[in-house]
mmJSON file of the N, C-alpha and C atoms, coordinates in Angstrom:
{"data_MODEL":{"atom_site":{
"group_PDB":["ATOM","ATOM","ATOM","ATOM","ATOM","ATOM","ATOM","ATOM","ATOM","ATOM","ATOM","ATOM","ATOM","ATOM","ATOM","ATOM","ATOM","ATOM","ATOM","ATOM","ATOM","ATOM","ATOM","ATOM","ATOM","ATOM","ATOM","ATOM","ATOM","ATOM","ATOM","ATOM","ATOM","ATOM","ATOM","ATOM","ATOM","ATOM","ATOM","ATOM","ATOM","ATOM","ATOM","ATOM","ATOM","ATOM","ATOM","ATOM","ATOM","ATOM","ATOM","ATOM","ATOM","ATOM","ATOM","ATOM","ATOM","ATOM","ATOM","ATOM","ATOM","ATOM","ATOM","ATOM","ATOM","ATOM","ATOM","ATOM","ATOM","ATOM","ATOM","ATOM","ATOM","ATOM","ATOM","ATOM","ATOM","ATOM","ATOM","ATOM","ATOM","ATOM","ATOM","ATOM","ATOM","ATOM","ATOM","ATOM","ATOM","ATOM","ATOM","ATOM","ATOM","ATOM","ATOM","ATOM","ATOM","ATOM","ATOM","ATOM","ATOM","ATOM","ATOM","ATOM","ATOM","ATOM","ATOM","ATOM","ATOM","ATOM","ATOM","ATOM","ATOM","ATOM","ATOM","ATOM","ATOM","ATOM","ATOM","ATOM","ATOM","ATOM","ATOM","ATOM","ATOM","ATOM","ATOM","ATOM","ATOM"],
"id":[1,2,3,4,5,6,7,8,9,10,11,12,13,14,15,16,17,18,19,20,21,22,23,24,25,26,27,28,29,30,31,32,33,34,35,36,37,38,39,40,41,42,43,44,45,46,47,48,49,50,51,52,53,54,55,56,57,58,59,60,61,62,63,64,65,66,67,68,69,70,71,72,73,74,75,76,77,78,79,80,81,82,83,84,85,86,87,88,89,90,91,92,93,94,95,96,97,98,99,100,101,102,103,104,105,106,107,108,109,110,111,112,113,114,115,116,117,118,119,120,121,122,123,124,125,126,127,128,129],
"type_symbol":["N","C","C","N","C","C","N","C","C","N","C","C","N","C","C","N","C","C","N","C","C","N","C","C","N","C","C","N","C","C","N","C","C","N","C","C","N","C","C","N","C","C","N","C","C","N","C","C","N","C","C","N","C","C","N","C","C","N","C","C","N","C","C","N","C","C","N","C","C","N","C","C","N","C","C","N","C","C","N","C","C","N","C","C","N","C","C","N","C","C","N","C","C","N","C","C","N","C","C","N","C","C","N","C","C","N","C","C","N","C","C","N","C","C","N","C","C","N","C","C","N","C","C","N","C","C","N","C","C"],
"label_atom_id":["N","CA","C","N","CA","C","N","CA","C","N","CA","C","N","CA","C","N","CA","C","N","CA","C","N","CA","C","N","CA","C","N","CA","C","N","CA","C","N","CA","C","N","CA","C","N","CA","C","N","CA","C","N","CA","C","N","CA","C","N","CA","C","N","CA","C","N","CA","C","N","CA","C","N","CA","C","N","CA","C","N","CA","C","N","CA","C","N","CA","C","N","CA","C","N","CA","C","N","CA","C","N","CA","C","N","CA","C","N","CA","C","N","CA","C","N","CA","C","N","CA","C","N","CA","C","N","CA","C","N","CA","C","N","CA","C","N","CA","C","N","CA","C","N","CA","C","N","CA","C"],
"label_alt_id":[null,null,null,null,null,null,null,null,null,null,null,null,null,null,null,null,null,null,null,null,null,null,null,null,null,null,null,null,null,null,null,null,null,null,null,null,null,null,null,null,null,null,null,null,null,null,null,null,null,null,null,null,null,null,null,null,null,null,null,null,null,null,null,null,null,null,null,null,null,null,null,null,null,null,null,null,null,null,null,null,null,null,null,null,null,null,null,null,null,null,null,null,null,null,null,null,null,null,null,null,null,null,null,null,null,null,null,null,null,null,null,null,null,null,null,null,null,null,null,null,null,null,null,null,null,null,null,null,null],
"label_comp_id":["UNK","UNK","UNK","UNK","UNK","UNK","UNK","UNK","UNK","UNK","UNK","UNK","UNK","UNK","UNK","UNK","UNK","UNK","UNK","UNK","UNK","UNK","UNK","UNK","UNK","UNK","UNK","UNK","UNK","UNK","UNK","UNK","UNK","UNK","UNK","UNK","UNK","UNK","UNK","UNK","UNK","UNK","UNK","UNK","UNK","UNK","UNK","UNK","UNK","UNK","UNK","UNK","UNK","UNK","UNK","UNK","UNK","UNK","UNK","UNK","UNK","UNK","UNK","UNK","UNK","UNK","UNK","UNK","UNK","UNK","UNK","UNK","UNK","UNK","UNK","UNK","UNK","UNK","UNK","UNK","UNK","UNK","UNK","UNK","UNK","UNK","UNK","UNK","UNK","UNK","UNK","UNK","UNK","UNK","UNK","UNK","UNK","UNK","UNK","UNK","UNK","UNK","UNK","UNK","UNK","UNK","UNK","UNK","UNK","UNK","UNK","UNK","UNK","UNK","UNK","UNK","UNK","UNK","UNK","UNK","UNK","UNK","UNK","UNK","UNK","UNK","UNK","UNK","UNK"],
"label_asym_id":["A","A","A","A","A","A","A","A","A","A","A","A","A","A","A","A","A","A","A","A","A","A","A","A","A","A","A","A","A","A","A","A","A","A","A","A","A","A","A","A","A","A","A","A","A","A","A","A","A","A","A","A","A","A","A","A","A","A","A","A","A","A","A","A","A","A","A","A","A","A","A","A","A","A","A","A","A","A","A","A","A","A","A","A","A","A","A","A","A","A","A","A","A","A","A","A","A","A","A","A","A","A","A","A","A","A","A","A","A","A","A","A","A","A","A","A","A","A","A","A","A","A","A","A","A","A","A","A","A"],
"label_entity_id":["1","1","1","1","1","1","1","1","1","1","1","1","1","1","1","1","1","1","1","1","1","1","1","1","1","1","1","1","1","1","1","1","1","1","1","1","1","1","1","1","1","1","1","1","1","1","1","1","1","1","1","1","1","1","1","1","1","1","1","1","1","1","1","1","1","1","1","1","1","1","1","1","1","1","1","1","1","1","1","1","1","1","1","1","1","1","1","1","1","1","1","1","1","1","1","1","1","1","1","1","1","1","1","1","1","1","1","1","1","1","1","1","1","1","1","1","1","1","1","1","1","1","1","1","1","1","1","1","1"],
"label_seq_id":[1,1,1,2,2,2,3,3,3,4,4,4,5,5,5,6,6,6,7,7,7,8,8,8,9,9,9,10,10,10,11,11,11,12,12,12,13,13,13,14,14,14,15,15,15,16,16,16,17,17,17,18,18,18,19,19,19,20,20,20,21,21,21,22,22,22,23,23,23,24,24,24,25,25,25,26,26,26,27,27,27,28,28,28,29,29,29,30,30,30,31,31,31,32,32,32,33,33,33,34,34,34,35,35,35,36,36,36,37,37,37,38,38,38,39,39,39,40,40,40,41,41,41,42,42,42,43,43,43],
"pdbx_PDB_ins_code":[null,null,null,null,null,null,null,null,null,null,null,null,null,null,null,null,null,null,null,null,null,null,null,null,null,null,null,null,null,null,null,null,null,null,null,null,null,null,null,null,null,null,null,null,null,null,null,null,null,null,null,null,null,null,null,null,null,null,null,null,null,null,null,null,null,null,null,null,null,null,null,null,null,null,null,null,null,null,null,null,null,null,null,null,null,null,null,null,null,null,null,null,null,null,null,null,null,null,null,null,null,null,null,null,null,null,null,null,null,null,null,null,null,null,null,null,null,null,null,null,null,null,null,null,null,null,null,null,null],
"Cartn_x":[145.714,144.913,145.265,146.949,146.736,146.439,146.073,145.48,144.197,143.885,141.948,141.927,142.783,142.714,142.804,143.849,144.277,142.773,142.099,140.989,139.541,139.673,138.621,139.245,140.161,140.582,140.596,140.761,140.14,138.998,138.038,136.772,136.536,136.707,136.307,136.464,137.993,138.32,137.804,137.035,136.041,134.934,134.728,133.135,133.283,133.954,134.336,134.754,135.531,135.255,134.451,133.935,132.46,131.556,131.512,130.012,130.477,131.759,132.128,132.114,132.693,132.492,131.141,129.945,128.73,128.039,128.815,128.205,128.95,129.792,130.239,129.162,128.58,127.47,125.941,125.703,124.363,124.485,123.663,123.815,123.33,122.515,121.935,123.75,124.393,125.649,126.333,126.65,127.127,127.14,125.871,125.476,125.875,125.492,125.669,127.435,128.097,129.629,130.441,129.16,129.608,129.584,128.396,127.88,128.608,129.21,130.197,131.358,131.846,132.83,133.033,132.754,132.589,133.979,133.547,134.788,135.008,134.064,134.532,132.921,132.674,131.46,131.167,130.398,130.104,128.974,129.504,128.643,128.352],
"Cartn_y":[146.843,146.688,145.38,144.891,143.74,142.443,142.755,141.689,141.225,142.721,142.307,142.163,142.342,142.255,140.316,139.704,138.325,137.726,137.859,137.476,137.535,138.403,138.797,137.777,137.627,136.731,135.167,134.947,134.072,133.452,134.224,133.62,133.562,134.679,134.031,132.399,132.386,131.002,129.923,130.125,129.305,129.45,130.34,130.383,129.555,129.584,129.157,127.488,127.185,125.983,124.626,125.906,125.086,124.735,126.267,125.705,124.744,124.596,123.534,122.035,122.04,120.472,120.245,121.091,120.861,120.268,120.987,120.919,119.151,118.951,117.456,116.491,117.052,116.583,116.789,117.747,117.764,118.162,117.194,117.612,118.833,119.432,120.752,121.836,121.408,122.094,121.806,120.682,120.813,121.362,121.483,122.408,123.438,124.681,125.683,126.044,124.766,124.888,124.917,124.051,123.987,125.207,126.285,127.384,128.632,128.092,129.359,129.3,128.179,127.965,127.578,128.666,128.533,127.86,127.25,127.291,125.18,124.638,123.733,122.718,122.058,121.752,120.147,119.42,118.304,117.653,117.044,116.661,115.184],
"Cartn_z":[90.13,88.905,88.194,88.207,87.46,88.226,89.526,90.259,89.727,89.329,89.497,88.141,87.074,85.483,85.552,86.082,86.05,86.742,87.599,88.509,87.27,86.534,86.059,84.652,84.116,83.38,83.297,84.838,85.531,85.5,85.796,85.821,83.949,83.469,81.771,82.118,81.943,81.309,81.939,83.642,84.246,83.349,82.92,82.779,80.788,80.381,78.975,79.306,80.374,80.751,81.041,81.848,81.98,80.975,79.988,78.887,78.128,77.975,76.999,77.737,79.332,79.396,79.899,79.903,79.573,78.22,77.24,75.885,75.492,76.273,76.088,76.441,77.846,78.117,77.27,76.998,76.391,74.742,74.267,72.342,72.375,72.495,72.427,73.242,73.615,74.325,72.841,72.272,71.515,70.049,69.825,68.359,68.688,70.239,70.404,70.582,70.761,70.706,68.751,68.156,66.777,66.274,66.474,65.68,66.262,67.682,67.68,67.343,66.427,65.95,64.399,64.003,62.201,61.437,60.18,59.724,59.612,60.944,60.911,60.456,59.4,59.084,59.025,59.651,59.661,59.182,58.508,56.755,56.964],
"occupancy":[1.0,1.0,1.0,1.0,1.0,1.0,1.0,1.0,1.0,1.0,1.0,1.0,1.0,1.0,1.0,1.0,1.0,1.0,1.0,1.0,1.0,1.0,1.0,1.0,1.0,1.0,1.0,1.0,1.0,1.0,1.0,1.0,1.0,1.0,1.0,1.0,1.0,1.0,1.0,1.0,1.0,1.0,1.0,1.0,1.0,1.0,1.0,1.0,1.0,1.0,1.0,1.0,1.0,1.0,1.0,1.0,1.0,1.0,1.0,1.0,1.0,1.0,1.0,1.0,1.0,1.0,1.0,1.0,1.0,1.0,1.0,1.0,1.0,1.0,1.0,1.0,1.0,1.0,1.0,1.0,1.0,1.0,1.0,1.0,1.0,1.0,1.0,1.0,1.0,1.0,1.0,1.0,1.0,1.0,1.0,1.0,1.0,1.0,1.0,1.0,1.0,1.0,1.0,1.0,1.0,1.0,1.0,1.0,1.0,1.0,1.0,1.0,1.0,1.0,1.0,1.0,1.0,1.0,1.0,1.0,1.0,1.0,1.0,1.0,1.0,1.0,1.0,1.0,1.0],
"B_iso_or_equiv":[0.0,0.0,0.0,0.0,0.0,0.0,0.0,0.0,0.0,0.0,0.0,0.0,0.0,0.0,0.0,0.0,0.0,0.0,0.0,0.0,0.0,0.0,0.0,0.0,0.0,0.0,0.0,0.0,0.0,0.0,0.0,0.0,0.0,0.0,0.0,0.0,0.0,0.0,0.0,0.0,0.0,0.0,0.0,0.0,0.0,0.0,0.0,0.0,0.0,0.0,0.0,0.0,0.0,0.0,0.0,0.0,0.0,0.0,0.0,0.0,0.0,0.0,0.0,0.0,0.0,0.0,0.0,0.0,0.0,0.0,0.0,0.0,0.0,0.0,0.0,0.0,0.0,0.0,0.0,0.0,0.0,0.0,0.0,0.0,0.0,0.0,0.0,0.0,0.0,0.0,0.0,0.0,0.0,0.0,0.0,0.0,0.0,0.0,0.0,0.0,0.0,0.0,0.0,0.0,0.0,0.0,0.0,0.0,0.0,0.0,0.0,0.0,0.0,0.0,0.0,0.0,0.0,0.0,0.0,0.0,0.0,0.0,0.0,0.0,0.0,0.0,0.0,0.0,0.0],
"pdbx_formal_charge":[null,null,null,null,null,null,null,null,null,null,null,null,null,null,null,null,null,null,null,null,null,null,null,null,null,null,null,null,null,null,null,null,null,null,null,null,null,null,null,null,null,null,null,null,null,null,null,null,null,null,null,null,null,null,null,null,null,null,null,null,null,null,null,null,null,null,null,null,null,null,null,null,null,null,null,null,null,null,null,null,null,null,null,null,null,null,null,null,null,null,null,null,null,null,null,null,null,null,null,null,null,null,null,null,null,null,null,null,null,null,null,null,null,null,null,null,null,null,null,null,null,null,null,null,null,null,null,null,null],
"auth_seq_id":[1,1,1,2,2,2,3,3,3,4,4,4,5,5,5,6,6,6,7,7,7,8,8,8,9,9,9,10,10,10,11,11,11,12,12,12,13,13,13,14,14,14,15,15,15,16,16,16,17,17,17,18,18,18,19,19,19,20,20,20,21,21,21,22,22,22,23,23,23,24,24,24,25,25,25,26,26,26,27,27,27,28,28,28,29,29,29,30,30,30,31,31,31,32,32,32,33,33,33,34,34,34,35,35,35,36,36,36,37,37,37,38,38,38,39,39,39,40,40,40,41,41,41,42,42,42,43,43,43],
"auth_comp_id":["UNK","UNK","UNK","UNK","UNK","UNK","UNK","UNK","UNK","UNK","UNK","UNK","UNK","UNK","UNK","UNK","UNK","UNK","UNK","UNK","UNK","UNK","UNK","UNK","UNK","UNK","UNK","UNK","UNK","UNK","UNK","UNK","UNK","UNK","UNK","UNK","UNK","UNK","UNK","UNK","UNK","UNK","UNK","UNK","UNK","UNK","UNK","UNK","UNK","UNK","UNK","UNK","UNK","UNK","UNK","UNK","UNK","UNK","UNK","UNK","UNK","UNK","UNK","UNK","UNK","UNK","UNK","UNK","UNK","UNK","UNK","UNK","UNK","UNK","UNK","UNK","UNK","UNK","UNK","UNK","UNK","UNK","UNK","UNK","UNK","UNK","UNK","UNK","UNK","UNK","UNK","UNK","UNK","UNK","UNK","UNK","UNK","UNK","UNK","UNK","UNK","UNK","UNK","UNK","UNK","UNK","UNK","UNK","UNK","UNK","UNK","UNK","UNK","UNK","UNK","UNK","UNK","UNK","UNK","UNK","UNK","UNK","UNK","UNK","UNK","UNK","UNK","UNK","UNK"],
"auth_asym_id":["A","A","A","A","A","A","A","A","A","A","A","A","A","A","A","A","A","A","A","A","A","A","A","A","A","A","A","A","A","A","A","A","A","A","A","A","A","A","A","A","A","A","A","A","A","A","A","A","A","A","A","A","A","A","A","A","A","A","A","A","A","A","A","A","A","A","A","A","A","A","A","A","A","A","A","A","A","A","A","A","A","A","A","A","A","A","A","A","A","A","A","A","A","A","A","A","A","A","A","A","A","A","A","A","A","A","A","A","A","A","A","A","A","A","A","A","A","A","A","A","A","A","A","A","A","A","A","A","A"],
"auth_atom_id":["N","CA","C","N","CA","C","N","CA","C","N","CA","C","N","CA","C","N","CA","C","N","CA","C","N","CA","C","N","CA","C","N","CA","C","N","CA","C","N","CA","C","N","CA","C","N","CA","C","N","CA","C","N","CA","C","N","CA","C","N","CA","C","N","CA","C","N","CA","C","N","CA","C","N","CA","C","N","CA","C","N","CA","C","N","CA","C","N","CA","C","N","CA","C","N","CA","C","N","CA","C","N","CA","C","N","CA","C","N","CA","C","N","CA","C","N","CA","C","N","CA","C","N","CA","C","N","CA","C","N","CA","C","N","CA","C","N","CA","C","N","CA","C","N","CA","C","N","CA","C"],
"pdbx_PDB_model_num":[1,1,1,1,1,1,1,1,1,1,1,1,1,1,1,1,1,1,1,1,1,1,1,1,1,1,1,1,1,1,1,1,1,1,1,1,1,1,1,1,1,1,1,1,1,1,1,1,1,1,1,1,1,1,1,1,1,1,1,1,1,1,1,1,1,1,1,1,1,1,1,1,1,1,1,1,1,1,1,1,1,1,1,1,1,1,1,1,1,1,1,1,1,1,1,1,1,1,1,1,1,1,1,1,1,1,1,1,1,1,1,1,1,1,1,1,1,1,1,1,1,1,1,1,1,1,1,1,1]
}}}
């Protein structure tokens, strides 16, 4: 079980990886990286 717990933990942090060095790439990546991250506001 904690094989498949670490594997499955795994891919999150692929899959959280990725949308972000996408959103580096595309402005529309990056608003959707701003708005899931409240708190920080650019004025």
């Amino acid at each position: 079980m904690k094989k498949f717990h670490l594997i499955f933990l795994a891919i999150l942090l692929c899959l959280i990886f990725t949308r972000f060095s996408l959103a580096q790439d595309q402005e529309e990546g990056m608003f959707q990286a701003a708005s899931i991250t409240p708190g920080i506001g650019f004025e």
